[in-house]
Biopython code that builds the backbone (N, CA, C, O; Angstrom):
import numpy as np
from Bio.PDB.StructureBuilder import StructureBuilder

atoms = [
    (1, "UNK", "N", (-4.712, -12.989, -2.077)),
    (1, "UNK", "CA", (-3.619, -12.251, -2.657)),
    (1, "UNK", "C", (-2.337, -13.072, -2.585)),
    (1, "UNK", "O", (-2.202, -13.835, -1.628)),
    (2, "UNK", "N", (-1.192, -12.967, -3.698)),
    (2, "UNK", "CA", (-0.316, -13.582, -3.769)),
    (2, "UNK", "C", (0.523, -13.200, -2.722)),
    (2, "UNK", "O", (0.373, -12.050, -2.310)),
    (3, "UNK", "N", (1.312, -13.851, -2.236)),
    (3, "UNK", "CA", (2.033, -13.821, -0.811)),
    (3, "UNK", "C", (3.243, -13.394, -1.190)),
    (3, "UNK", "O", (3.968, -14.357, -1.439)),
    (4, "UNK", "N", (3.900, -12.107, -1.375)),
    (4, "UNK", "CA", (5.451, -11.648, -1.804)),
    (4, "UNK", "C", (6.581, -11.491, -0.724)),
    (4, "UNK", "O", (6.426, -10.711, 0.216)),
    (5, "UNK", "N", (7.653, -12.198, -0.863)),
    (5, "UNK", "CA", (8.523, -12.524, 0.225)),
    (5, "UNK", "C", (10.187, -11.491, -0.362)),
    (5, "UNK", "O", (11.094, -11.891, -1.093)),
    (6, "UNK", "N", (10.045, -10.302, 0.234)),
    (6, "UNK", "CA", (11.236, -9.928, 0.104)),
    (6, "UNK", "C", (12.275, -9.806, 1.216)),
    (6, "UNK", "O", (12.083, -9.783, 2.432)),
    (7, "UNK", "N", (13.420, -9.731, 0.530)),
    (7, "UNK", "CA", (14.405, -9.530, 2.071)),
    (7, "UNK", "C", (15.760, -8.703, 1.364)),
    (7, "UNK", "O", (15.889, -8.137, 0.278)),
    (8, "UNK", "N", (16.680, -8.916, 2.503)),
    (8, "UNK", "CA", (17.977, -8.049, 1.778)),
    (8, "UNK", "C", (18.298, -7.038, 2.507)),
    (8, "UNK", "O", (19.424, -6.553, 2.399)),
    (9, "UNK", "N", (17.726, -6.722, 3.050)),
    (9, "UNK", "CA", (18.062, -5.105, 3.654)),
    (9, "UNK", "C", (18.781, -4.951, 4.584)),
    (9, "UNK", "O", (19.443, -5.961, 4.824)),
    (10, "UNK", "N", (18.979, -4.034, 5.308)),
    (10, "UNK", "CA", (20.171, -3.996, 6.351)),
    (10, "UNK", "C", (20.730, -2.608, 6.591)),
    (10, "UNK", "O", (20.054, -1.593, 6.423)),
    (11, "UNK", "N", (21.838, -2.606, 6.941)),
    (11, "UNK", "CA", (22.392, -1.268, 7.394)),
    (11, "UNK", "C", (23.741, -1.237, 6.523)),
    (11, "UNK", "O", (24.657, -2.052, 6.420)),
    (12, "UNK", "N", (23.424, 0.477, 5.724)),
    (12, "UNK", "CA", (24.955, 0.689, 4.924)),
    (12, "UNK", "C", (25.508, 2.047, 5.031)),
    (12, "UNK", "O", (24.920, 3.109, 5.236)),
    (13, "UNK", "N", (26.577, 1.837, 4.878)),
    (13, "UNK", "CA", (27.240, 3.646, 4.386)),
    (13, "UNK", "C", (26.977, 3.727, 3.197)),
    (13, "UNK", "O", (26.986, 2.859, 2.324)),
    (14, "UNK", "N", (26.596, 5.423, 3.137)),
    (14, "UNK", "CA", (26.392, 6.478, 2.244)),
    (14, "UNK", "C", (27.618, 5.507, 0.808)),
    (14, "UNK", "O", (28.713, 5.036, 1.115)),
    (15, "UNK", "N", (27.170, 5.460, -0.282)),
    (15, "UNK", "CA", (27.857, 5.249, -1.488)),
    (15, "UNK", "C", (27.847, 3.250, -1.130)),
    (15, "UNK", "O", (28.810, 2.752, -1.713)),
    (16, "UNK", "N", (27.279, 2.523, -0.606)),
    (16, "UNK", "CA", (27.677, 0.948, -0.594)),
    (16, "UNK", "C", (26.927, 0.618, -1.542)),
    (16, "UNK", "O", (26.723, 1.219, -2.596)),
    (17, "UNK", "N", (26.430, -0.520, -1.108)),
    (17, "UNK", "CA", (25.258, -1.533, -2.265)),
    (17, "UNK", "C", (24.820, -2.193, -1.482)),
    (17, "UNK", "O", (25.314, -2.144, -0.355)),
    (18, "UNK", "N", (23.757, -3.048, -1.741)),
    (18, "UNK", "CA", (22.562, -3.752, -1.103)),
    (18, "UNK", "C", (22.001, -4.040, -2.265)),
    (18, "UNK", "O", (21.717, -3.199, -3.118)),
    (19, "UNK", "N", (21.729, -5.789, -2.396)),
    (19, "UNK", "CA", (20.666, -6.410, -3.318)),
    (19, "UNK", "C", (19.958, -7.394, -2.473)),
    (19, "UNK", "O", (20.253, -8.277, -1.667)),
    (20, "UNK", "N", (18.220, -6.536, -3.331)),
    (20, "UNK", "CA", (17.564, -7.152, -2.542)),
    (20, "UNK", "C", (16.267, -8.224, -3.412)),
    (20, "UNK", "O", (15.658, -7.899, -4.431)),
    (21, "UNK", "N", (16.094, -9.743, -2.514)),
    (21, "UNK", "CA", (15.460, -10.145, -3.477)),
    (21, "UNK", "C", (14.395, -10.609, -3.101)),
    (21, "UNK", "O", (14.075, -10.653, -1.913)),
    (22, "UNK", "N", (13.478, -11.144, -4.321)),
    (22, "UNK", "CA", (11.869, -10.571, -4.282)),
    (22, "UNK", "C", (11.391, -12.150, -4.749)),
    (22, "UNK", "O", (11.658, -12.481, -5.904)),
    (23, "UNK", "N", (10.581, -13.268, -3.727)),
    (23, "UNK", "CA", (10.011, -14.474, -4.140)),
    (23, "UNK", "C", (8.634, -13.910, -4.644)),
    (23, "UNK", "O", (7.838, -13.265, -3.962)),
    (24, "UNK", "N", (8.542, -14.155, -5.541)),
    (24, "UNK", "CA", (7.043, -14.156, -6.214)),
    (24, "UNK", "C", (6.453, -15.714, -5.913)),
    (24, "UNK", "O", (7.101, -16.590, -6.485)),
    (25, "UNK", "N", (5.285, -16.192, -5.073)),
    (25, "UNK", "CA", (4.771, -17.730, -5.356)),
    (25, "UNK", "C", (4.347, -18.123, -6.931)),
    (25, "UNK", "O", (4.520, -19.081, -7.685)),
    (26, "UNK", "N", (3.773, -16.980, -6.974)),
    (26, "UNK", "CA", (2.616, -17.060, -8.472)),
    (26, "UNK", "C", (3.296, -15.934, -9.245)),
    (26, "UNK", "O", (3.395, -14.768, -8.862)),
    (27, "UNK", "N", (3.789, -16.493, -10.483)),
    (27, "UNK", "CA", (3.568, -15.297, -11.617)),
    (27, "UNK", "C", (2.591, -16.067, -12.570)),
    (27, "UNK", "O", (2.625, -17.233, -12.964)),
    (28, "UNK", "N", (1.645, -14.975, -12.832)),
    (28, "UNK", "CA", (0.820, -15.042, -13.716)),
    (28, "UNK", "C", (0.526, -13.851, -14.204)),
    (28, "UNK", "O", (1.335, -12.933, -14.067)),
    (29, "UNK", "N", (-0.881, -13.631, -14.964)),
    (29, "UNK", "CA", (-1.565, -12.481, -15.346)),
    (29, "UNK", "C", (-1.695, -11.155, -14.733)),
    (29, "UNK", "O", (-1.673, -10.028, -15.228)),
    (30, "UNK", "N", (-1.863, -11.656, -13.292)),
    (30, "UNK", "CA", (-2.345, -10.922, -11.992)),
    (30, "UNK", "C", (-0.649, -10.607, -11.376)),
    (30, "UNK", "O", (-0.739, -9.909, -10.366)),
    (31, "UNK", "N", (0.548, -10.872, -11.655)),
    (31, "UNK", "CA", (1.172, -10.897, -11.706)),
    (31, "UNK", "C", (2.796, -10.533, -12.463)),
    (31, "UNK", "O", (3.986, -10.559, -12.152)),
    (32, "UNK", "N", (1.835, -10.159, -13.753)),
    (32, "UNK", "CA", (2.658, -9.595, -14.815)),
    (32, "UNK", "C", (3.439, -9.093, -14.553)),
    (32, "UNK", "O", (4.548, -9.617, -14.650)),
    (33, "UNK", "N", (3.246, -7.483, -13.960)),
    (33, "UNK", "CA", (4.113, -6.608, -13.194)),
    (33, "UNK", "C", (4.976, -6.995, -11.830)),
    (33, "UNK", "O", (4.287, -7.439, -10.912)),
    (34, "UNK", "N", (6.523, -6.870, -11.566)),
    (34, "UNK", "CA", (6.434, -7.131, -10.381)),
    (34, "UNK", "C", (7.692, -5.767, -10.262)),
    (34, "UNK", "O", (8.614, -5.688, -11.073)),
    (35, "UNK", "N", (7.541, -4.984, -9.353)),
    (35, "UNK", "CA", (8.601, -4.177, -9.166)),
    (35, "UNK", "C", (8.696, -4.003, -7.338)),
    (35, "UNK", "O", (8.577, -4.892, -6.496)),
    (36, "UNK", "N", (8.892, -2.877, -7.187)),
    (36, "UNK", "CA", (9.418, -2.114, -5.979)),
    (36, "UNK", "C", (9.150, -0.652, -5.756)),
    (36, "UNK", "O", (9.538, 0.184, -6.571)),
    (37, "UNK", "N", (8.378, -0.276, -4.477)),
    (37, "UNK", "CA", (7.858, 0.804, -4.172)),
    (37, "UNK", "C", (8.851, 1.064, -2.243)),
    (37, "UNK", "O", (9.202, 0.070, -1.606)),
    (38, "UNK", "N", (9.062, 2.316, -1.783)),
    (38, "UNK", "CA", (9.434, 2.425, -0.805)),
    (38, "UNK", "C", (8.907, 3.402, -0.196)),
    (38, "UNK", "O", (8.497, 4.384, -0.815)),
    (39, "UNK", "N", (8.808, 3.258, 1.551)),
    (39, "UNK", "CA", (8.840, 4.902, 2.158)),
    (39, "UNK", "C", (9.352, 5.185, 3.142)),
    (39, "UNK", "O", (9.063, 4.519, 4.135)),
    (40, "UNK", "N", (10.598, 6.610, 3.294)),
    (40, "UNK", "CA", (11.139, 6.668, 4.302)),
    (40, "UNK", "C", (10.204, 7.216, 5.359)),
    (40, "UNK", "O", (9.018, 7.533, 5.268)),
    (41, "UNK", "N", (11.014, 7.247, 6.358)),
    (41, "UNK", "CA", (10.378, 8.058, 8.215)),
    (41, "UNK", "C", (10.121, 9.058, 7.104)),
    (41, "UNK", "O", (10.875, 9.593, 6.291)),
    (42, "UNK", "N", (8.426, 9.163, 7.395)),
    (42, "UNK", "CA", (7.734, 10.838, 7.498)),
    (42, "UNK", "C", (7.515, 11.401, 6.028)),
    (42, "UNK", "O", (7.060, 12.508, 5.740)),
    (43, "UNK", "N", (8.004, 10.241, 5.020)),
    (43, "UNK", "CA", (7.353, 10.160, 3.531)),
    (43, "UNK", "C", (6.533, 9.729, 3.183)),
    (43, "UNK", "O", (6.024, 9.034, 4.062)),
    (44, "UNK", "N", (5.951, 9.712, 2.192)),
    (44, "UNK", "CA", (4.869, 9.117, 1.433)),
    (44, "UNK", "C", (5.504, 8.063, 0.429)),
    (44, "UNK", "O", (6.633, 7.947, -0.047)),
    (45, "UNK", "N", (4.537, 7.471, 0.323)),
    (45, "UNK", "CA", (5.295, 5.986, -0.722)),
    (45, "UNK", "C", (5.695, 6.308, -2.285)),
    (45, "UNK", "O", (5.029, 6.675, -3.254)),
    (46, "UNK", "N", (7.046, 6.014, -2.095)),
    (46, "UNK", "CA", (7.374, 6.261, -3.359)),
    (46, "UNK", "C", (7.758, 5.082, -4.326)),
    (46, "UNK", "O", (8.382, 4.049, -4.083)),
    (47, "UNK", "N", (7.085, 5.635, -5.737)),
    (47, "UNK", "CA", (7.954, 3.817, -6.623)),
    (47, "UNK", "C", (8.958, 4.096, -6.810)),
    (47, "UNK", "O", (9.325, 5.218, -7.160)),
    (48, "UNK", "N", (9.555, 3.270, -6.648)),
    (48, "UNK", "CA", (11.192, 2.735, -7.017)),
    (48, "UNK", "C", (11.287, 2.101, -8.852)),
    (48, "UNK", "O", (12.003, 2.519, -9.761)),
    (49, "UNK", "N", (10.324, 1.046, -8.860)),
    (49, "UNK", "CA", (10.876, 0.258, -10.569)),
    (49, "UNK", "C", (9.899, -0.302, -10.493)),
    (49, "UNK", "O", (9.504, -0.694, -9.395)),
    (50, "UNK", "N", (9.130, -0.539, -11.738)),
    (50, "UNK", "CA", (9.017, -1.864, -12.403)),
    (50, "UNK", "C", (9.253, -2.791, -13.412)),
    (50, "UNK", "O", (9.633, -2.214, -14.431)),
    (51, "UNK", "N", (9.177, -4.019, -13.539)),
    (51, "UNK", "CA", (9.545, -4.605, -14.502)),
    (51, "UNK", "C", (8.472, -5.316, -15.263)),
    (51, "UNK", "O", (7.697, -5.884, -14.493)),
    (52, "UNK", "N", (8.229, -5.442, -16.308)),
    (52, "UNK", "CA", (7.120, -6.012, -17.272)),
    (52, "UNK", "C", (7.324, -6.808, -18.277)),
    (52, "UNK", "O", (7.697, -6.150, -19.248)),
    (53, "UNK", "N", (7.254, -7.896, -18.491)),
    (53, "UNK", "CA", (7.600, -8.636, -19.723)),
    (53, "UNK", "C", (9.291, -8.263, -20.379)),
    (53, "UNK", "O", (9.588, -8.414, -21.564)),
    (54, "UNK", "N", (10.016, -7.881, -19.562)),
    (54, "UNK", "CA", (11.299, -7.432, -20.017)),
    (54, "UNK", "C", (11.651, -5.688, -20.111)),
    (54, "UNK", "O", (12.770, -5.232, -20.344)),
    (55, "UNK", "N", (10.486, -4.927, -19.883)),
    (55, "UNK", "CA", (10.445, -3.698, -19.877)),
    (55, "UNK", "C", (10.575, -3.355, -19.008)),
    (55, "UNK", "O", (9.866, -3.899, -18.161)),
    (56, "UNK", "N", (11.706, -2.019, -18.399)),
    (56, "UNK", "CA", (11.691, -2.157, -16.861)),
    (56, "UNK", "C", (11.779, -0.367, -16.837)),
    (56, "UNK", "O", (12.577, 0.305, -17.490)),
    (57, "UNK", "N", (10.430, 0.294, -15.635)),
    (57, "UNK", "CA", (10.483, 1.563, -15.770)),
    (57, "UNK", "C", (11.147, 2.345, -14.241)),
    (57, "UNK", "O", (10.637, 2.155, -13.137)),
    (58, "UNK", "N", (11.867, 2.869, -14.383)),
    (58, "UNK", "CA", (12.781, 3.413, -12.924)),
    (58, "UNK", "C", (12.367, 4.972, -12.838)),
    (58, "UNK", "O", (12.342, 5.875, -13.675)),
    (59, "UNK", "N", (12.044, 4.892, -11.420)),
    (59, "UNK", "CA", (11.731, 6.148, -11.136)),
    (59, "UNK", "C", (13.064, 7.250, -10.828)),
    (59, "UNK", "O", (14.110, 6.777, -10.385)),
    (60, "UNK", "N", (12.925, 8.978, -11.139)),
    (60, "UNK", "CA", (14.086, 9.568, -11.601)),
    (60, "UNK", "C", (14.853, 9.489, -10.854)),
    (60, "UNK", "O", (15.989, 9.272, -11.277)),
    (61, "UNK", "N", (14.629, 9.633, -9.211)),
    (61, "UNK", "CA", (15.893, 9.668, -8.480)),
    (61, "UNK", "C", (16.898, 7.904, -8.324)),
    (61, "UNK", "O", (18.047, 7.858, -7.883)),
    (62, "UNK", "N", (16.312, 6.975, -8.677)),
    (62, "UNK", "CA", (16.999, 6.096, -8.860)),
    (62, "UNK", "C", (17.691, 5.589, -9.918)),
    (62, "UNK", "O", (18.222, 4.519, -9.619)),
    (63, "UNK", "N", (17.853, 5.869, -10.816)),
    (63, "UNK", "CA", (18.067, 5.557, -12.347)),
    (63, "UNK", "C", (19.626, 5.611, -12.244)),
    (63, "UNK", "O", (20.262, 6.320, -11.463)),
    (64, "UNK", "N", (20.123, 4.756, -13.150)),
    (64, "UNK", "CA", (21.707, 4.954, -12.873)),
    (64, "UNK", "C", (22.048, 4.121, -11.588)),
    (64, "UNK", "O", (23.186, 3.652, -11.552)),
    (65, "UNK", "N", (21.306, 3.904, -10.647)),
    (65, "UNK", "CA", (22.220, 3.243, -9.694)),
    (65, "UNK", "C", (21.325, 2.243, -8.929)),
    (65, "UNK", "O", (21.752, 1.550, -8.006)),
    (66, "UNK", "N", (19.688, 2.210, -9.509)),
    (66, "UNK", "CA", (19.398, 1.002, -8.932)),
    (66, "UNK", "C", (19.206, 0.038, -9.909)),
    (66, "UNK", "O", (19.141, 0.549, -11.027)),
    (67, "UNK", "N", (19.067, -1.407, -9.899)),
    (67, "UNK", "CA", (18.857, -2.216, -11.632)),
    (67, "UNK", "C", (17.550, -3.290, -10.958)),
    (67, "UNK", "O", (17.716, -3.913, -9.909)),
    (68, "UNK", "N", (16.770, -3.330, -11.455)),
    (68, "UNK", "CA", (16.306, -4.949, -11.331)),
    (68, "UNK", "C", (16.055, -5.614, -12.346)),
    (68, "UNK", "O", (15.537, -5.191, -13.379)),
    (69, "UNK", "N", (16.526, -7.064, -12.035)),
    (69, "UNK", "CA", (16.765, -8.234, -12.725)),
    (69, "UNK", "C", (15.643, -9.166, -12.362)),
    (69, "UNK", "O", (15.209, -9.277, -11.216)),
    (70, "UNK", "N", (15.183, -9.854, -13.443)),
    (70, "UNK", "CA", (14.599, -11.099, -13.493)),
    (70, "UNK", "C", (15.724, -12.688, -13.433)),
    (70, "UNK", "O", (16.330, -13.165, -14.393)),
    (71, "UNK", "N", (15.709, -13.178, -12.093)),
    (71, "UNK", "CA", (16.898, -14.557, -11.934)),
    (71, "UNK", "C", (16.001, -15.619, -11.894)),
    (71, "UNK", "O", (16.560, -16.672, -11.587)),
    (72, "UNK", "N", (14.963, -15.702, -12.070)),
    (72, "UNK", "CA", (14.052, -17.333, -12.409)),
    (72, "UNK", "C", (13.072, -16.352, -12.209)),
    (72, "UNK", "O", (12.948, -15.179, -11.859)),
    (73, "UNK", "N", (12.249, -17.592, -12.681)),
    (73, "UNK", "CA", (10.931, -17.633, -12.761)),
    (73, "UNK", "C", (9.628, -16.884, -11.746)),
    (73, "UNK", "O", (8.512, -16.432, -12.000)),
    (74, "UNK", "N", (10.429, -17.035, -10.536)),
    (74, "UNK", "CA", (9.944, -16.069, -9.252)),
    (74, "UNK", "C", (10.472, -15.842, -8.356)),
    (74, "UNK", "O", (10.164, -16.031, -7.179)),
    (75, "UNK", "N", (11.843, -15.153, -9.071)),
    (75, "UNK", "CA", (12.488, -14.616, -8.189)),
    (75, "UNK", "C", (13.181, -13.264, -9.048)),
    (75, "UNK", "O", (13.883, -13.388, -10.052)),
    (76, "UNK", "N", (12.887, -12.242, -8.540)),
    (76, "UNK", "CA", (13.628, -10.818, -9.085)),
    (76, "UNK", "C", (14.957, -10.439, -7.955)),
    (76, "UNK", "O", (15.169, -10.926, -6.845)),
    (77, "UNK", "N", (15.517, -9.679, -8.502)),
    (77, "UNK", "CA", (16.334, -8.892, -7.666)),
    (77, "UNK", "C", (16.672, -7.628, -8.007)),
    (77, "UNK", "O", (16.944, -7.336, -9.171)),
    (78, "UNK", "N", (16.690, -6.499, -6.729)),
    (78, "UNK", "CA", (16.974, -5.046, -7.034)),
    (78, "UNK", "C", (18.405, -5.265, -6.175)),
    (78, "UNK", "O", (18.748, -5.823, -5.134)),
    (79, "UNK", "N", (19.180, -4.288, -7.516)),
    (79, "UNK", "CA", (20.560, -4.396, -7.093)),
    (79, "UNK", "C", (20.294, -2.815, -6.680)),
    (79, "UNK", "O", (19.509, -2.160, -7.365)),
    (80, "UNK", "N", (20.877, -2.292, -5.693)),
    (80, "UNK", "CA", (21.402, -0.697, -5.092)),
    (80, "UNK", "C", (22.500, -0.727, -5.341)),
    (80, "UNK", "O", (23.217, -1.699, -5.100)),
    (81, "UNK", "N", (22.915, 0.428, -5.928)),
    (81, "UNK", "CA", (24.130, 1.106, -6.118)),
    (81, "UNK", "C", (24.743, 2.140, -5.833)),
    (81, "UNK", "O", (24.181, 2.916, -6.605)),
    (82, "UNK", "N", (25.625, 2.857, -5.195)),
    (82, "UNK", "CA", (25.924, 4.208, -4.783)),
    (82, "UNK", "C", (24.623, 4.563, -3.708)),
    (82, "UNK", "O", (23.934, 5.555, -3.941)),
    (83, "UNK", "N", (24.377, 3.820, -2.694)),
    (83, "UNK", "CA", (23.608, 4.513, -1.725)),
    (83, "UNK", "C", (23.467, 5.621, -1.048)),
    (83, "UNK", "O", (24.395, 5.803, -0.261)),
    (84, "UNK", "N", (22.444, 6.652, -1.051)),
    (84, "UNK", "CA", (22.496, 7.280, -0.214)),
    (84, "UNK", "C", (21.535, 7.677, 1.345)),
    (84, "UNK", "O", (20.594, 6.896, 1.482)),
    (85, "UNK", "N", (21.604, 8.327, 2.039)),
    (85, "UNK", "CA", (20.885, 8.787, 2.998)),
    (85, "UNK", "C", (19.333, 8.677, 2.910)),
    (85, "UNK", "O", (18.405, 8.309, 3.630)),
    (86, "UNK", "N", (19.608, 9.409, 1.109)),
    (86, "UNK", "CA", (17.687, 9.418, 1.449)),
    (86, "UNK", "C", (16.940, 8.694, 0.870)),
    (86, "UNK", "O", (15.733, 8.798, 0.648)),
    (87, "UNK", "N", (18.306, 7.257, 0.384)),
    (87, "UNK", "CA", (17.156, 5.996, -0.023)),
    (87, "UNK", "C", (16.586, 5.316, 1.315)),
    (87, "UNK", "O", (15.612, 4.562, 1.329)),
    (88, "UNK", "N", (17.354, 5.701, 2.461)),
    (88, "UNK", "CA", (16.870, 5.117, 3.968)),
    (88, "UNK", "C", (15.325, 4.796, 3.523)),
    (88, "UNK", "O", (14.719, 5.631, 2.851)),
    (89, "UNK", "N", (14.766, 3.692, 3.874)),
    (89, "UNK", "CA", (13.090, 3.619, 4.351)),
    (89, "UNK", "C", (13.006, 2.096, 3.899)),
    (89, "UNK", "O", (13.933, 1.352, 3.578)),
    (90, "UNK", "N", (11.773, 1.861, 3.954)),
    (90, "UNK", "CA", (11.391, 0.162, 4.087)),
    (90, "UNK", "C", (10.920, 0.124, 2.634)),
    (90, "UNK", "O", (10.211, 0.939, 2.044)),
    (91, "UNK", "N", (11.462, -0.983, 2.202)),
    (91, "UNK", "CA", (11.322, -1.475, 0.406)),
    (91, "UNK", "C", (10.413, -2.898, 0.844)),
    (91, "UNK", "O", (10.481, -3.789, 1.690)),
    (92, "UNK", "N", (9.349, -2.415, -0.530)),
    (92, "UNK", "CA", (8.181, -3.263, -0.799)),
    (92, "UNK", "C", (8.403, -3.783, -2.329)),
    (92, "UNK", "O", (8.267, -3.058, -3.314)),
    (93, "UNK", "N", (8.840, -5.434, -2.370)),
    (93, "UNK", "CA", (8.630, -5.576, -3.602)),
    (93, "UNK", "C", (7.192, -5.853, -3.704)),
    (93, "UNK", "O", (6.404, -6.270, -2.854)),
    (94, "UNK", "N", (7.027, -5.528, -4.934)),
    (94, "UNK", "CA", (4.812, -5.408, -5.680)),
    (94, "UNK", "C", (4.732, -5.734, -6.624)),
    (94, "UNK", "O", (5.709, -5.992, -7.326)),
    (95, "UNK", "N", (3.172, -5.874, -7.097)),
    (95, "UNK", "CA", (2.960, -6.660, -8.122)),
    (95, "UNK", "C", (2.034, -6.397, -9.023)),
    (95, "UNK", "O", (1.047, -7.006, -8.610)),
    (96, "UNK", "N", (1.725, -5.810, -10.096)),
    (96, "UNK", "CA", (0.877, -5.227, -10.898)),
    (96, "UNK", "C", (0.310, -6.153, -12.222)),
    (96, "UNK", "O", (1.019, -6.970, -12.809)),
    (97, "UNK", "N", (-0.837, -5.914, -12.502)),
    (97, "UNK", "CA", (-1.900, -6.819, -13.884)),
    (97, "UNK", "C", (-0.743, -6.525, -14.995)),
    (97, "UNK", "O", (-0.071, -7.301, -15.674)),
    (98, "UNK", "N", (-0.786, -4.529, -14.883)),
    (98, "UNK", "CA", (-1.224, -4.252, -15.982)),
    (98, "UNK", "C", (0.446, -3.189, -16.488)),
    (98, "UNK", "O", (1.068, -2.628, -15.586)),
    (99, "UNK", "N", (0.939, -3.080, -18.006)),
    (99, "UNK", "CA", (1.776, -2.382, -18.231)),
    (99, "UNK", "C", (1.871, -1.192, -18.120)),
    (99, "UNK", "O", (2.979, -0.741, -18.409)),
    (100, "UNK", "N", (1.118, -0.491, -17.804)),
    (100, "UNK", "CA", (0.177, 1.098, -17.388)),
    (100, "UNK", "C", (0.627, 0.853, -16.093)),
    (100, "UNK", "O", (1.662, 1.382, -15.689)),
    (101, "UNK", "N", (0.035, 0.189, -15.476)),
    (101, "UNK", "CA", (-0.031, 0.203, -13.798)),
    (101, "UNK", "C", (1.639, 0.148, -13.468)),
    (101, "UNK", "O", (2.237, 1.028, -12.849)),
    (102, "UNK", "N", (2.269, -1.118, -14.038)),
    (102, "UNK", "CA", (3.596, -0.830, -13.889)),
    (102, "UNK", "C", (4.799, 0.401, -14.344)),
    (102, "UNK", "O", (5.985, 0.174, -14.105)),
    (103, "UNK", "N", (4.470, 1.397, -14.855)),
    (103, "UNK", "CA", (5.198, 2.326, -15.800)),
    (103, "UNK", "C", (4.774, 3.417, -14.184)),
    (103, "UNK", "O", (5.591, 3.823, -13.358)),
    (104, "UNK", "N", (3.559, 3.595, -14.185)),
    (104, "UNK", "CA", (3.326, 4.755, -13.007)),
    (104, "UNK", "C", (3.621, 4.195, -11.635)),
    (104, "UNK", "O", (3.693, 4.940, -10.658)),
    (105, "UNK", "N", (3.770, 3.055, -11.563)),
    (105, "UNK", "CA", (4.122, 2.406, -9.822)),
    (105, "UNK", "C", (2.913, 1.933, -9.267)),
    (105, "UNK", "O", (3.089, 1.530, -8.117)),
    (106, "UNK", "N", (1.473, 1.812, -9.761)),
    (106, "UNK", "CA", (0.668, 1.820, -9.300)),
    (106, "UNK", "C", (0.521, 0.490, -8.974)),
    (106, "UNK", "O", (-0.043, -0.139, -9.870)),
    (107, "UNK", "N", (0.831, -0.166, -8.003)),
    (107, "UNK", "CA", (0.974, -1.826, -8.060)),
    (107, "UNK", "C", (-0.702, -1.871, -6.783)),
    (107, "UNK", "O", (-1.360, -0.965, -6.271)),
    (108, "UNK", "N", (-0.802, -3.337, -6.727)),
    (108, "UNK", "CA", (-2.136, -3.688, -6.101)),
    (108, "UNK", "C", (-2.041, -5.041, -5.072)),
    (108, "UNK", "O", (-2.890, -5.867, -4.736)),
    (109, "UNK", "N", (-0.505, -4.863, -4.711)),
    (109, "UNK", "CA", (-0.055, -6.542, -4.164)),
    (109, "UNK", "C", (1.578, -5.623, -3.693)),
    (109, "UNK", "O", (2.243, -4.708, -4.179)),
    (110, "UNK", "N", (1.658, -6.517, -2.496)),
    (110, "UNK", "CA", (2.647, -6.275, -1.611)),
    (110, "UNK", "C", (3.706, -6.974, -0.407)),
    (110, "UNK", "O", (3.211, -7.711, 0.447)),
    (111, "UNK", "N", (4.454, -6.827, -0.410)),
    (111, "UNK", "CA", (5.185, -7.686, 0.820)),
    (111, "UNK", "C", (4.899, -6.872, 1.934)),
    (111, "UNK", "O", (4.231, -5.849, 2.080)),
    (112, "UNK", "N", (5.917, -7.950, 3.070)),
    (112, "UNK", "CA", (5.711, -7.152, 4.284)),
    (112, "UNK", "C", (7.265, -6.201, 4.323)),
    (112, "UNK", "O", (7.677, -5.919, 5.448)),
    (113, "UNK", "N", (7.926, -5.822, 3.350)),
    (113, "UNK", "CA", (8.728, -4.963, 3.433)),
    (113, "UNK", "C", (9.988, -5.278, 4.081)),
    (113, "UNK", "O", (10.046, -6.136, 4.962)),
    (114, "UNK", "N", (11.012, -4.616, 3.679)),
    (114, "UNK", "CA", (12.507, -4.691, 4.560)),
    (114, "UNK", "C", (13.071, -3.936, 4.415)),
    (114, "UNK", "O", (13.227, -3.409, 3.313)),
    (115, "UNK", "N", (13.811, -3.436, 5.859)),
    (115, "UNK", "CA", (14.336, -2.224, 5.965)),
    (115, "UNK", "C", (15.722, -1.855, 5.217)),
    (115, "UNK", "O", (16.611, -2.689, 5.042)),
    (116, "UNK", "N", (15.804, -0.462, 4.781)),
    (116, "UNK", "CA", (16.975, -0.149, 4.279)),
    (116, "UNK", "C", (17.091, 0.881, 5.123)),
    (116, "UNK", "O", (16.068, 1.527, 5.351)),
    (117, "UNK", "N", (18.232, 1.233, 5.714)),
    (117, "UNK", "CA", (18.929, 1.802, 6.538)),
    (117, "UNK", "C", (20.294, 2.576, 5.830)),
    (117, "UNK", "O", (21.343, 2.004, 6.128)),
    (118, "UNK", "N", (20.454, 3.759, 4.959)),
    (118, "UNK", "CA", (22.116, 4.473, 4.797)),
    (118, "UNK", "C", (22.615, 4.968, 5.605)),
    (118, "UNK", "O", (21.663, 5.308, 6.307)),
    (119, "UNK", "N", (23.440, 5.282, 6.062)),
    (119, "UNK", "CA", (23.844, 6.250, 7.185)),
    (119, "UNK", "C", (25.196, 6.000, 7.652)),
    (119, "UNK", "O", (25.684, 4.870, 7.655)),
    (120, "UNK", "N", (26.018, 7.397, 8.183)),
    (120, "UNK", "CA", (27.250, 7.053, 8.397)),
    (120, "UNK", "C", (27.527, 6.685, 9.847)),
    (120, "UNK", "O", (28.656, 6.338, 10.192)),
]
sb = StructureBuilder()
sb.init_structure("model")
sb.init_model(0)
sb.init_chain("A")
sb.init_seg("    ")
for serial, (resi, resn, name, xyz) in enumerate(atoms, 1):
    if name == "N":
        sb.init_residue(resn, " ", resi, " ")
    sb.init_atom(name, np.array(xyz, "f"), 0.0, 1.0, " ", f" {name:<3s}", serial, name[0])
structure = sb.get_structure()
């Protein structure tokens, strides 16, 4: 499996920003998709975005205030915007085949995650 190296995270107040960015080794086929899935204390994993050939699908509670960008070749970045409390939890950038797989979050490749922390 491709080895995904994200980082960025840290500790913010309620309404800051945090961008966080995502080394892909390999983009390829197996690779097409690369977005971001998260889960706070005592949630279940939720997707955050993906991005696909320039198509990028955001899940509802983030829309408006999170963006991700393609900055080379294998390297993405999720910008946060207006943070709040209950984006708190550990962000996984991921990596999906297929444009289906990326639209529902369903990715099949993963980092080892980094913490996001809101709080006053």
């Amino acid at each position: 499996q491709v080895a995904l190296v994200e980082s960025g995270g840290g500790s913010v107040q309620p309404g800051g920003s945090l961008s966080l960015p995502c080394v892909v080794p390999i983009y390829s086929l197996a690779t097409a998709c690369t977005g971001w899935f998260r889960q706070g204390p005592g949630k279940e994993r939720e997707g955050v975005v993906g991005y696909y050939l320039g198509s990028t699908f955001y899940a509802d509670p983030v829309k408006g205030r999170f963006t991700i960008s393609r900055d080379s070749a294998n390297l993405f970045s999720l910008q946060m915007n207006s943070l709040r409390p209950e984006d708190t939890g550990v962000y996984y950038c991921a990596t999906a085949a297929s444009r289906g797989s990326c639209a529902r979050f369903e990715f099949d490749n993963w980092g080892q995650g980094t913490q996001v922390t809101v709080s006053s």
